[in-house]
C-alpha positions as CSV (number, residue, x, y, z in Angstrom):
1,X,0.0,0.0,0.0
2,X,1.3,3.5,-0.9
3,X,1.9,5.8,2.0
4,X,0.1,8.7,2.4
5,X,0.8,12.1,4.1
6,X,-2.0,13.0,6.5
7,X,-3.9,16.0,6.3
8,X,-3.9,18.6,9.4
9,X,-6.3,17.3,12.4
10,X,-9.6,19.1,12.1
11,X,-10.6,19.7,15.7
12,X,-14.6,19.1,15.5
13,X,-16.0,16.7,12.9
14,X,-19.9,18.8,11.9
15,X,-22.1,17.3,9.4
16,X,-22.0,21.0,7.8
17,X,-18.2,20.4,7.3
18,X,-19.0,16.9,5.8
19,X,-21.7,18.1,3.4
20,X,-19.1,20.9,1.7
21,X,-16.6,18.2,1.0
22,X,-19.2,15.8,-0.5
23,X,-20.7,18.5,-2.8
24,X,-17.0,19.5,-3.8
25,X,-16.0,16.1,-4.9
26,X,-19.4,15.1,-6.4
27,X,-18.9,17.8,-8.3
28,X,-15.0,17.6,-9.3
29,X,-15.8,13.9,-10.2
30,X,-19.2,14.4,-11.9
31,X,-21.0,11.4,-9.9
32,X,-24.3,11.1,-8.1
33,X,-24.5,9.3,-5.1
34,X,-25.0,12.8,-3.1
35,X,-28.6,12.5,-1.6
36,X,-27.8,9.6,0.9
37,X,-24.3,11.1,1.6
38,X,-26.0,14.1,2.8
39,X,-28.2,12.1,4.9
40,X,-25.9,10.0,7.1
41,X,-23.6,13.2,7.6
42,X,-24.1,14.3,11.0
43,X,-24.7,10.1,11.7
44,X,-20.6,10.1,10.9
45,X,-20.1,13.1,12.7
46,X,-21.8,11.5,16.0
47,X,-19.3,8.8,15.1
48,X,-16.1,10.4,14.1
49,X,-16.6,12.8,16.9
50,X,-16.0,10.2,19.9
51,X,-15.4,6.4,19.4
52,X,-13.7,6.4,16.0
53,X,-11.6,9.2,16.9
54,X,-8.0,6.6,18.0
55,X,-6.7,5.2,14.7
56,X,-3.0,4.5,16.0
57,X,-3.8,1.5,16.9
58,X,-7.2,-0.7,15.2
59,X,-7.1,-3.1,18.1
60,X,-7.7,-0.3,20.5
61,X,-10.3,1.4,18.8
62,X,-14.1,0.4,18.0
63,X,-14.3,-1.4,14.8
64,X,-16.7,0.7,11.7
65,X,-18.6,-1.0,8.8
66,X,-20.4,1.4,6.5
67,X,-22.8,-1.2,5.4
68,X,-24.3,1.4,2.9
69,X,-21.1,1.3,1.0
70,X,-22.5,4.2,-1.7
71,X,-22.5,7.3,1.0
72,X,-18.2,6.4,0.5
73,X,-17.6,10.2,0.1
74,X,-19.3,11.1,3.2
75,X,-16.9,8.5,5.0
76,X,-13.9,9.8,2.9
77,X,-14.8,13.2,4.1
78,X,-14.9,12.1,7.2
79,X,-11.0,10.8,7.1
80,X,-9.9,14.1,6.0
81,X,-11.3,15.9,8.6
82,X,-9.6,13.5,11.2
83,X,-6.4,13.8,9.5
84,X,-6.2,10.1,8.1
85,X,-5.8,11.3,4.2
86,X,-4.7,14.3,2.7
87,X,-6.3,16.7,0.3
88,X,-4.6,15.2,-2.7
89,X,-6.1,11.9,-1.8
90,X,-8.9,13.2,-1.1
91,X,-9.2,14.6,-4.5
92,X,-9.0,11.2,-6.0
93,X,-12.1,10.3,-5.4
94,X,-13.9,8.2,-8.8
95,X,-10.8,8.9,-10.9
96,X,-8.9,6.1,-12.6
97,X,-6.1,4.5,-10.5
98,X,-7.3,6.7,-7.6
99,X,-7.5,5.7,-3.8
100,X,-10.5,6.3,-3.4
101,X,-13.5,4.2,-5.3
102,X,-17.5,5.0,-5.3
103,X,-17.7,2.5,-2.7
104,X,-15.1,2.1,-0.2
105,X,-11.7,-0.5,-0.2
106,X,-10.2,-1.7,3.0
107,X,-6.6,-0.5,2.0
108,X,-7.9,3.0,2.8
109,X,-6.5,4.0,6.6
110,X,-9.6,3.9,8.8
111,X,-11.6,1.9,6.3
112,X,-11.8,-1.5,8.5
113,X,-13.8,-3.3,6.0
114,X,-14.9,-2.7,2.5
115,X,-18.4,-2.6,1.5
116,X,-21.1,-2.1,-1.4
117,X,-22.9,-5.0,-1.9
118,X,-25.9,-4.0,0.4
119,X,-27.0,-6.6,3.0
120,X,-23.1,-7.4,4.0
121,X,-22.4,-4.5,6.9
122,X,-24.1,-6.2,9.7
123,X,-22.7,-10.0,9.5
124,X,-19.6,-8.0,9.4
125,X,-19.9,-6.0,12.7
126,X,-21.6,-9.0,14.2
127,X,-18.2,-11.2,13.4
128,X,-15.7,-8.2,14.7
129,X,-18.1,-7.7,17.8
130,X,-17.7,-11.7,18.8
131,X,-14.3,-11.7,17.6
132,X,-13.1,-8.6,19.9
133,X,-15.5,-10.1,22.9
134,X,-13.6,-13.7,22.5
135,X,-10.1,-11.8,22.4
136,X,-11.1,-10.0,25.6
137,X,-10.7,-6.2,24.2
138,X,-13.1,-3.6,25.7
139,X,-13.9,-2.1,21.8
140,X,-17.4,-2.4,20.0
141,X,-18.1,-2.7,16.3
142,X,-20.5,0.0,14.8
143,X,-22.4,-0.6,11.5
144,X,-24.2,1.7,9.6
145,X,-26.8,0.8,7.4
146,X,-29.6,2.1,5.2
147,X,-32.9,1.5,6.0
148,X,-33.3,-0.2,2.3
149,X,-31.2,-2.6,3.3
150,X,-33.5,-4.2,5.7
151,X,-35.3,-5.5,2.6
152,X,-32.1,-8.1,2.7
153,X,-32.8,-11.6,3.7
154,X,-29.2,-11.5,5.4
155,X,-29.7,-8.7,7.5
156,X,-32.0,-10.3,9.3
157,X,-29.8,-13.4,9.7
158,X,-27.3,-11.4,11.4
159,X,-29.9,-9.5,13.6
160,X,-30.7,-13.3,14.5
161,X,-26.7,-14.4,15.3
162,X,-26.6,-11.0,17.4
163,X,-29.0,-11.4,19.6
164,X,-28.6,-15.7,20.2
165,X,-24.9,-14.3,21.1
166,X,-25.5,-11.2,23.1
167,X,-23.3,-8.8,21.4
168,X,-23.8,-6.3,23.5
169,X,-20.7,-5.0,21.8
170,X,-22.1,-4.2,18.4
171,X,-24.5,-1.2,17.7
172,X,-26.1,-1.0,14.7
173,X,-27.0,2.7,13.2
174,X,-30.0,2.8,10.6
175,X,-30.2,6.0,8.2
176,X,-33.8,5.9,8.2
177,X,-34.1,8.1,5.1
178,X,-36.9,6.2,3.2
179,X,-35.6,6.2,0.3
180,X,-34.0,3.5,-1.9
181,X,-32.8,3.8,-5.5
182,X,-36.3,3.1,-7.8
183,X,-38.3,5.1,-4.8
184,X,-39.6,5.3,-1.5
185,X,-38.7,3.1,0.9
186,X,-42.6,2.2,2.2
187,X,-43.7,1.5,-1.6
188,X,-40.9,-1.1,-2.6
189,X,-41.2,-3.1,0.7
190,X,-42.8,-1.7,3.5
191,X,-41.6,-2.8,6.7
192,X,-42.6,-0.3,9.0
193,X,-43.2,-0.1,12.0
194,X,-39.3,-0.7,12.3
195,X,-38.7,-0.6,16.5
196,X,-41.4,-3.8,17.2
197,X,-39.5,-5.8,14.4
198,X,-35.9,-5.2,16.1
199,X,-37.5,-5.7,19.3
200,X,-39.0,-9.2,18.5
201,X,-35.1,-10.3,17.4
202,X,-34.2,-9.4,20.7
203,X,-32.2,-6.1,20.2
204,X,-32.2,-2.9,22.7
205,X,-33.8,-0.4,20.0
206,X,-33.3,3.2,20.7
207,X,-34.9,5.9,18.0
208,X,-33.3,9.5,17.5
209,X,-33.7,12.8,15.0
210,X,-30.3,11.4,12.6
211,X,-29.1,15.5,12.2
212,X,-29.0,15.4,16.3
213,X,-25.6,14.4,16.3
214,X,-25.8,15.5,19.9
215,X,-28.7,13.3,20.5
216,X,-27.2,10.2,18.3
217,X,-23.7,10.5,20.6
218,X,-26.2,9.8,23.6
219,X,-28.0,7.2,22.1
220,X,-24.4,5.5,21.0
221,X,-22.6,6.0,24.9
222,X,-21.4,2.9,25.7
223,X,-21.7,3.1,29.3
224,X,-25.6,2.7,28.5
225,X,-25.0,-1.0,26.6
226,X,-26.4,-4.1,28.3
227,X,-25.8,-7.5,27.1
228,X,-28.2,-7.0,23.7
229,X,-27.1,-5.8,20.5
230,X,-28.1,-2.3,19.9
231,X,-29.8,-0.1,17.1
232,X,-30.4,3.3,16.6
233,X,-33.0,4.0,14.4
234,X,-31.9,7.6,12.8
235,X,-34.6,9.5,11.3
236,X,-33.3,11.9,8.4
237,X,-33.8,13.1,5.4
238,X,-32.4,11.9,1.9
239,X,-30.3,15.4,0.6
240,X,-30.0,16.9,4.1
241,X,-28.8,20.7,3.9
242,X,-29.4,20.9,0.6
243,X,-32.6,22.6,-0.6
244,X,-33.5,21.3,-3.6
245,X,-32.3,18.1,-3.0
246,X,-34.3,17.6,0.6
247,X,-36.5,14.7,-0.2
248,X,-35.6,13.9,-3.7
249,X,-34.9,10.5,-5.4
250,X,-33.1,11.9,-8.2
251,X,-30.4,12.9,-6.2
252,X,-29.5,9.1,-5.3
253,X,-27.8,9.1,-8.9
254,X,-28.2,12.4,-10.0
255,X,-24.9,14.5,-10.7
256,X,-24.6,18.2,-9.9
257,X,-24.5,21.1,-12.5
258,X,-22.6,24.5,-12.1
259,X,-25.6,26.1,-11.7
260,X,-26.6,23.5,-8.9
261,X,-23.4,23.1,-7.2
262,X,-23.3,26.8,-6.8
263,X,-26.8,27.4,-5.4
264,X,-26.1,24.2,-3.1
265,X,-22.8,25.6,-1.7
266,X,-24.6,28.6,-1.1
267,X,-26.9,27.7,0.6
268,X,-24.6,25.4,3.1
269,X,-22.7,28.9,4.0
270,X,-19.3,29.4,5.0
271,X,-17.2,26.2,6.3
């Protein structure tokens, strides 16, 4: 693996800071994937403001699967804020032989697994959660995942393995966004209401606003765990921050023109 040259450490990780960076490289690539970005940002705030924050050393730190593999550039701009890559990695992003793919690659510093194919993230977590209880480490695994992906069969298989096992070292963080690629999440398959399903697999549900990142750093404190696995479902909104893309499905693919980039930018204010 190429070394890399860190970027300066950025003292607060916002969701504000997160949301310039993703429009910035949407834009210098030309690529969609912006609306569900936008949404989990002040989710990987919460996150990259406390627990994730050690990356000297992986064994000492929680463990981080972004199950929904397409909101990469949100976790990239995440690991430029903490100082993991530099600007000039940074600015790789969907560009040929560049460190940085649509969906992110495990080679990446602070990129513990890779991801994309949806339905993977919580077998993951669930495997580094037994793994670090049976080495004895004091660390958790956090998994992020859309709330599309609880359409997956597997999913549910892992919610089942978490629970039989007591992980009460794994939290699992749903962007509930409800939206999905072809359309809203409640007309493809509707499995709402989401808290009594998670409850019946024997999980700890806790539900928070998903911009709170306040609220979400409460609802992810680990002196609060028990012996059950945990899940946050995070209510948000598909576009967060940005106007005309609050709400839209478009914007899952959709990339951004000058004119839109500018008005967007705009309206997110100064950094």
């Amino acid at each position: 693996m190429r070394s890399m040259t860190p970027s300066p450490l950025h003292p607060q990780v916002t969701g504000q800071a997160i949301r310039r960076i993703v429009l910035e490289q949407a834009k210098r690539a030309g690529v969609g994937h912006i609306g569900s970005a936008l949404s989990v940002a002040d989710i990987l705030a919460a996150l990259f403001d406390g627990s994730l924050d050690s990356p000297a050393d992986a064994n000492a730190r929680d463990r981080f699967v972004l199950s929904k593999g397409h909101a990469a550039l949100a976790l990239y701009a995440c690991l430029f804020l903490r100082g993991r890559i530099d600007r000039d990695t940074l600015s790789t992003y969907c560009t040929d032989g560049g460190r940085l793919p649509v969906h992110p690659e495990r080679d990446l510093p602070g990129v513990d697994f890779s991801s994309g194919s949806l339905g993977q993230g919580l077998s993951l977590g669930a495997g580094a959660a037994l793994a670090m209880r049976l080495k004895g480490q004091g660390t958790r695994a956090r998994v992020l995942l859309s709330d599309a992906e609880l359409n997956e069969g597997s999913t549910w298989e892992a919610a089942m393995f978490a629970a039989h096992h007591k992980l009460g070292n794994l939290d699992a963080i749903v962007d509930v966004n409800g939206q999905q690629a072809m359309g809203p999440t409640r007309e493809v398959i509707d499995l709402t209401p989401l808290a009594p399903r998670w409850r019946a697999f024997g999980w700890d549900v806790r539900e928070a606003d998903g911009h709170d990142a306040a609220a979400l750093r409460a609802s992810l404190d680990p002196t609060g765990a028990g012996s059950r696995p945990r899940i946050v479902l995070a209510r948000t909104l598909s576009g967060k921050g940005v106007g005309f893309m609050e709400g839209q499905v478009k914007w899952h693919y959709w990339p951004l023109s000058d004119a839109e980039y500018a008005t967007a930018m705009s309206g997110l204010g100064a950094p």
